[in-house]
C-alpha positions as CSV (number, residue, x, y, z in Angstrom):
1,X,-66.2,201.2,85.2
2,X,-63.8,201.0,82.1
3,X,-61.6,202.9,80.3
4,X,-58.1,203.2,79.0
5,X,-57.0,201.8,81.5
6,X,-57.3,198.5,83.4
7,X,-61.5,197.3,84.2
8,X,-61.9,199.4,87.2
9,X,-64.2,198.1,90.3
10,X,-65.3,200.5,92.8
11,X,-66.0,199.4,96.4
12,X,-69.0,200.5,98.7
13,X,-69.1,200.3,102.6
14,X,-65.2,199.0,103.0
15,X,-63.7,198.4,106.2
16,X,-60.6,199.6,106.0
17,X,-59.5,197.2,108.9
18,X,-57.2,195.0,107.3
19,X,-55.7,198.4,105.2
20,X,-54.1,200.2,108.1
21,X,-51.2,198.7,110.6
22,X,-53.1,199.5,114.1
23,X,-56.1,197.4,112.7
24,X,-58.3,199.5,113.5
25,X,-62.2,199.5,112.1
26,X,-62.6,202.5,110.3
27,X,-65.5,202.2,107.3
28,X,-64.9,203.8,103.8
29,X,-67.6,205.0,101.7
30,X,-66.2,203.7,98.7
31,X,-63.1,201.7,97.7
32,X,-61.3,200.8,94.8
33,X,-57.8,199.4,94.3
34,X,-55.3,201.2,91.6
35,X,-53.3,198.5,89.5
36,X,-52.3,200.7,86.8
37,X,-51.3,203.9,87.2
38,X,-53.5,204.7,84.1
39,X,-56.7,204.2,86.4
40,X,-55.9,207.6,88.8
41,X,-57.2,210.0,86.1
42,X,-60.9,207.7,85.7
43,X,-60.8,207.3,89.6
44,X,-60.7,211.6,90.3
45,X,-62.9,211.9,87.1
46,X,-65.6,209.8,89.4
47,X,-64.8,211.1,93.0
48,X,-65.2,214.9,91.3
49,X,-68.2,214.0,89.4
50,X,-69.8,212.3,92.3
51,X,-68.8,215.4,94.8
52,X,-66.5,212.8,97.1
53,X,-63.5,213.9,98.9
54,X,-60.5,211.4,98.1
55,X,-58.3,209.3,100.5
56,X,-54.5,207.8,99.1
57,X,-53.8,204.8,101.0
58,X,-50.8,202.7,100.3
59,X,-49.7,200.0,103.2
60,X,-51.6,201.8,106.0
61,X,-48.9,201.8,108.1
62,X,-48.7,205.4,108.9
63,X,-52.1,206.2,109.5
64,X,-54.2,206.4,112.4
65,X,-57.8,206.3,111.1
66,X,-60.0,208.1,113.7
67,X,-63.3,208.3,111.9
68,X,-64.9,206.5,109.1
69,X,-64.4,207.9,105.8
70,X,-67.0,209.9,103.9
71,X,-65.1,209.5,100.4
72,X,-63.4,207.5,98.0
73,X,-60.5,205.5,99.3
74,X,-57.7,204.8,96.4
75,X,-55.6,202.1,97.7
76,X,-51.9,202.5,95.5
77,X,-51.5,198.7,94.3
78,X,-49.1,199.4,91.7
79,X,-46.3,196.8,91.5
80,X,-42.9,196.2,89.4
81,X,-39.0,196.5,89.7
82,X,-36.7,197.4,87.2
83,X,-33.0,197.1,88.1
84,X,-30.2,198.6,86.0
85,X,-27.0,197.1,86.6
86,X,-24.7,199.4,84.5
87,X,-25.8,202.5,86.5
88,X,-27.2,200.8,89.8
89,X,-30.5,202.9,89.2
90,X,-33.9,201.0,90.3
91,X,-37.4,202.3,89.1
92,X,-39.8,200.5,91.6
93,X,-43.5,201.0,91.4
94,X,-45.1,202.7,94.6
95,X,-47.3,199.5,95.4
96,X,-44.1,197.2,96.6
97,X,-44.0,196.8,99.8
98,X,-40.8,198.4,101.1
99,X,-39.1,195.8,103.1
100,X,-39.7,193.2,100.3
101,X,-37.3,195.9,98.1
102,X,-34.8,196.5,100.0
103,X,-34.4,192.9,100.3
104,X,-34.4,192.5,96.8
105,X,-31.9,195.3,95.8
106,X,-29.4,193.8,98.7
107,X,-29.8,190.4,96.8
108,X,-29.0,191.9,93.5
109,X,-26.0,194.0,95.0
110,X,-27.6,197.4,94.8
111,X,-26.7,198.7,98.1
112,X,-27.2,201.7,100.5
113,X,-30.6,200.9,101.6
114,X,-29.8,198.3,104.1
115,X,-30.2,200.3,107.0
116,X,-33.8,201.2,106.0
117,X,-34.6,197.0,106.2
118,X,-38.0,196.2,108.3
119,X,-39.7,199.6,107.7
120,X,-43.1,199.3,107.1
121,X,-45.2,200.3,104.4
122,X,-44.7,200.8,100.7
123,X,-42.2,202.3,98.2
124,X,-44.6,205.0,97.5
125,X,-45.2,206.3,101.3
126,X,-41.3,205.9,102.0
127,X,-40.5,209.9,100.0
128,X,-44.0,211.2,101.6
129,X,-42.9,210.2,105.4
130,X,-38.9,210.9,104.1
131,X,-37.9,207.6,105.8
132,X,-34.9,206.8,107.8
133,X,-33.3,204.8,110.3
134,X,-29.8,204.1,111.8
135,X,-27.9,206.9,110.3
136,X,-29.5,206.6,106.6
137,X,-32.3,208.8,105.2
138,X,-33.9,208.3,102.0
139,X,-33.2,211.3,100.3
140,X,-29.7,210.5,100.1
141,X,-30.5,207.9,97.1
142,X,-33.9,209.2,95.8
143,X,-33.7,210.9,92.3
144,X,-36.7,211.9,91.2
145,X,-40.5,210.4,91.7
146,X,-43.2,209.9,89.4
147,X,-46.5,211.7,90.2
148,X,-49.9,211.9,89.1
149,X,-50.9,215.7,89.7
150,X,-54.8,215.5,90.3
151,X,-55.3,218.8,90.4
152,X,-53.6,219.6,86.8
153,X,-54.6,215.9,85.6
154,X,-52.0,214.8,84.2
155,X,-48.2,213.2,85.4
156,X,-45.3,214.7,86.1
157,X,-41.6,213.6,87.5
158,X,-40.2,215.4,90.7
159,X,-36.8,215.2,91.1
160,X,-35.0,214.8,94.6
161,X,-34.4,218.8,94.8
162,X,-38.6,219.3,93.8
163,X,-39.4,216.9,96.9
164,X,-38.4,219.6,99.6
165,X,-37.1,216.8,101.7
166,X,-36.4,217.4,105.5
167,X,-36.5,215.7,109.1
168,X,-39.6,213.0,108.5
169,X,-40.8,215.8,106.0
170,X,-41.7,216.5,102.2
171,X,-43.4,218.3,100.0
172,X,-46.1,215.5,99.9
173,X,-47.2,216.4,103.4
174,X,-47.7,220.3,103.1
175,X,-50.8,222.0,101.1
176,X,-48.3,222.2,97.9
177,X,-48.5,218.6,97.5
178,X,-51.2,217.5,98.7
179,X,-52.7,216.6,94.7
180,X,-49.7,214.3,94.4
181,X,-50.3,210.9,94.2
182,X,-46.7,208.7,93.9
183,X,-46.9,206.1,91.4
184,X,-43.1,205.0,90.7
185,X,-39.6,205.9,92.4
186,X,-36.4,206.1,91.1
187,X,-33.5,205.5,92.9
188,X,-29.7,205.4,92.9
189,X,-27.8,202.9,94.8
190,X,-24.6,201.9,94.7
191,X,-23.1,198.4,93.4
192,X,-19.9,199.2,95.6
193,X,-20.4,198.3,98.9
194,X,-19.5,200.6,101.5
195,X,-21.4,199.6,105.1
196,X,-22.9,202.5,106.5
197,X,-22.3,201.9,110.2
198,X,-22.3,205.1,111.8
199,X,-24.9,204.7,113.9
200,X,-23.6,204.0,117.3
201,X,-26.5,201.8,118.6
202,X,-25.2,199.5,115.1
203,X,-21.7,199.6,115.6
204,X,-22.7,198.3,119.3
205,X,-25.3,195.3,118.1
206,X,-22.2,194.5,115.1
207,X,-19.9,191.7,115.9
208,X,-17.2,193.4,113.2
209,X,-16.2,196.7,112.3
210,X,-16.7,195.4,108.0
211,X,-19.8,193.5,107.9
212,X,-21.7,192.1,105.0
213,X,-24.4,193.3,103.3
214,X,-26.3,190.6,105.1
215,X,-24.9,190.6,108.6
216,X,-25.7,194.5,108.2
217,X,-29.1,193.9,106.8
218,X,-30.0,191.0,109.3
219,X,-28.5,193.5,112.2
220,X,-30.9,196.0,111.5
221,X,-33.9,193.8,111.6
222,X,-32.6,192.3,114.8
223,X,-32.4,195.7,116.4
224,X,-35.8,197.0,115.3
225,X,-37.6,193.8,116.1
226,X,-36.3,193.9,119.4
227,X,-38.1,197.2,120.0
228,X,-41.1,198.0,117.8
229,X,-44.0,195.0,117.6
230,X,-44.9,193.3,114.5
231,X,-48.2,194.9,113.2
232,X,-49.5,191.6,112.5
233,X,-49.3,190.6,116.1
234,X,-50.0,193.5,117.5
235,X,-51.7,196.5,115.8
236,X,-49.0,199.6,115.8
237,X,-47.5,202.2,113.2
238,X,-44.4,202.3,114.5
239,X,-43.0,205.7,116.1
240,X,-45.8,207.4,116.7
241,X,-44.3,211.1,117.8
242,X,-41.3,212.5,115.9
243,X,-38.3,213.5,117.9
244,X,-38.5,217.0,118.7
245,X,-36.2,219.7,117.5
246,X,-35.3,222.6,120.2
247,X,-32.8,225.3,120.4
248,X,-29.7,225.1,122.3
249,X,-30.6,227.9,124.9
250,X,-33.5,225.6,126.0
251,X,-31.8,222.2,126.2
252,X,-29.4,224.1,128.4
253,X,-32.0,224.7,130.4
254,X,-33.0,221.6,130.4
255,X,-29.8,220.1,131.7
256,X,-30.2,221.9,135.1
257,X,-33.4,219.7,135.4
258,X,-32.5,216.8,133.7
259,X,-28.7,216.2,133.2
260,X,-29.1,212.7,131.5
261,X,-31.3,214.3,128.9
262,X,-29.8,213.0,125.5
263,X,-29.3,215.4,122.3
264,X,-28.2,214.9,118.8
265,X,-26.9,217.6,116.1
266,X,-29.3,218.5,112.9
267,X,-28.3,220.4,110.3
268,X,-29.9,223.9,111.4
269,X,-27.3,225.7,113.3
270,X,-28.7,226.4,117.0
271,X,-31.0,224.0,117.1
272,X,-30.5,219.8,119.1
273,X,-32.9,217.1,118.3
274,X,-34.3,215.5,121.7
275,X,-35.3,211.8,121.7
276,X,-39.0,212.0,122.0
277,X,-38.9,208.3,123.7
278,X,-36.4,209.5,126.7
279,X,-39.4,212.1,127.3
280,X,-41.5,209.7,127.8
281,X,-40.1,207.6,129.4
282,X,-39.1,210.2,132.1
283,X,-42.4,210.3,132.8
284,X,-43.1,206.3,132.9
285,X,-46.0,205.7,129.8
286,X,-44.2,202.4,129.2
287,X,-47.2,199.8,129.3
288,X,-49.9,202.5,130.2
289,X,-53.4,202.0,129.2
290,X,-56.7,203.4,128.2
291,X,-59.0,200.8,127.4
292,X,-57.7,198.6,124.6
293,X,-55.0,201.4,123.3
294,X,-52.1,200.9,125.1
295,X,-48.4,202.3,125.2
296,X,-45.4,199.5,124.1
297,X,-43.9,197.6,127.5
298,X,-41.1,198.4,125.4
299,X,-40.9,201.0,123.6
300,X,-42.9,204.2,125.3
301,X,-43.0,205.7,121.1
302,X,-45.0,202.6,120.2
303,X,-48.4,203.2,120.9
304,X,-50.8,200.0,120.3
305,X,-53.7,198.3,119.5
306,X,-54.2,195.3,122.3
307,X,-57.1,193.9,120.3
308,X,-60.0,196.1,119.8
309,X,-59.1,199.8,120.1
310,X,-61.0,202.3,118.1
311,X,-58.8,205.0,116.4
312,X,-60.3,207.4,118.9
313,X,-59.1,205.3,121.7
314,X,-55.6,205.7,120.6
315,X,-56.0,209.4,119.3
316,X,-56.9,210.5,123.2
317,X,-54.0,208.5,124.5
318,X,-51.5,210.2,122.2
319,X,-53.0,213.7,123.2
320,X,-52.8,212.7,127.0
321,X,-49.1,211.9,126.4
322,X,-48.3,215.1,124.2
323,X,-49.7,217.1,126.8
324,X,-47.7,215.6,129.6
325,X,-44.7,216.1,127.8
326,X,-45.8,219.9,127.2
327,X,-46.4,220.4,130.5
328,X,-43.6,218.9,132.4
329,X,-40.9,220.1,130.0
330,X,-41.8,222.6,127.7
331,X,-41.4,220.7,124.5
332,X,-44.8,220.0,121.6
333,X,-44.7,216.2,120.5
334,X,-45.5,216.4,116.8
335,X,-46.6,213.4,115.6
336,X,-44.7,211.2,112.9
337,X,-48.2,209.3,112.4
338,X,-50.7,210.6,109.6
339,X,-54.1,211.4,111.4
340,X,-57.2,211.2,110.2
């Protein structure tokens, strides 16, 4: 298939296997990889001609595939960096993978994302999940994102305000945005440095109160190896529930029960964020089973894949441990993963 655009190859009977994080088997009717952004336009052209409902798959490491997929998969492949040091603006394509560019911005001395270090995925699923860790969220440096509108056909730029960012939320996960394929962030960082360590579990793991870009860079990736698998080892996607948000009146509550339950502030006056892995662990699905899915030893958010799990395997596991949660405390896991 050619066009304007780069020689296109389109893919039948893929297993998208070595595509998603929990490595799990999960065939794809048809495949094709996107090198240039140019190529989206051609690919929707063919999926709507051919009557084939469309998949966007960047580093698969948010994604629980459950069932194979009937459609065309689009796998975002787009790569590039563009650093500007008079401004400390970076345009990165949304085919890098994301630890590989924060890596490379620290080493260029554009800061402020060093707290997001280890994260997996790709730039361009880092605005859709709204990623964060250790007291940094990437709104806070996100300007605007370049799109390709499938429904309109055609490409647009969103800026940070457009992106309806919240908690492990965007516009890219709701009905409004579901035509929006990310080809290219923009973001500005800073070429001050000013350690962000406000984090307390950071400031603990820190041996001084002013580190380096590196000792605060090499801290985080200590901290989050030391709890979450490598998905090369060990099939995972991370988190797999997001921490719940309740109102103040039931964590109250909650106390009379469970005094040790932990809380954090959010924005939203009345309302406490719970830690979703403190639930769980209350009710002891550390290193519990079913069949080859399995919950972390370590970590009772980590749910994994011990070898050869199908996605239902670890779909029915996360539902038996949403449902304990329900039921023993009143609170509805939502989960942080993308299921499919």
């Amino acid at each position: 298939m050619c066009g304007g655009a780069k020689y296109l190859e389109i893919q039948q009977e893929v297993d998208l296997k070595p595509y998603n994080s929990f490595g799990v088997s999960a065939i794809a009717a048809e495949f094709a990889d996107v090198t240039d952004a140019a190529q989206l336009p051609e690919l929707f052209a063919y999926a709507g001609h051919n009557h084939l409902p469309v998949l966007i798959l960047g580093g698969g490491s948010n994604l629980l595939l459950v069932n194979d997929y009937p459609g065309l998969v689009i796998r975002i492949a787009l790569t590039g960096m563009e650093f500007d040091e008079g401004s400390g603006k970076v345009q990165v394509k949304a085919g890098e993978n994301w630890h590989a560019f924060v890596s490379e911005c620290m080493n260029k001395g554009f800061h402020g994302l060093e707290n997001l270090a280890l994260i997996p995925g790709t730039v361009g699923a880092a605005p859709v999940q709204n990623i964060g860790a250790y007291g940094v969220e990437l709104e806070q440096f996100l300007e605007s994102v370049q799109v390709y509108d499938s429904g309109q056909d055609e490409f647009r730029v969103l800026s940070r305000d457009d992106c309806d960012f919240a908690y492990r939320d965007s516009l890219f996960k709701h009905e409004a945005g579901q035509g929006l394929i990310i080809t290219e962030v923009t973001l500005q960082l800073s070429r001050q440095w000013q350690p962000n360590t406000s984090y307390q579990a950071l400031q603990d793991a820190l041996d001084t109160a002013e580190p380096t870009p590196q000792q605060l860079f090499d801290t985080v990736c200590a901290i989050r190896s030391s709890k979450l698998p490598d998905p090369a080892r060990l099939g995972n996607a991370g988190s797999f529930f997001k921490n719940p948000v309740i109102s103040n009146d039931k964590y109250k509550k909650l106390l009379e029960e469970f005094p040790d339950l932990p809380s954090y502030p959010v924005a939203e006056e009345g309302l406490l964020k719970v830690p979703a892995a403190w639930l769980l662990d209350a009710l002891g699905w550390k290193g519990r089973q079913r069949g080859a899915a399995a919950v972390h030893e370590q970590h009772a958010l980590v749910l994994v894949n011990t070898g050869s799990a199908s996605g239902e395997d670890l779909y029915l596991l996360a539902q038996e441990m949403s449902t304990s949660v329900l039921t023993r405390f009143g609170i509805a896991l939502q989960p942080e993963v993308r299921i499919l």
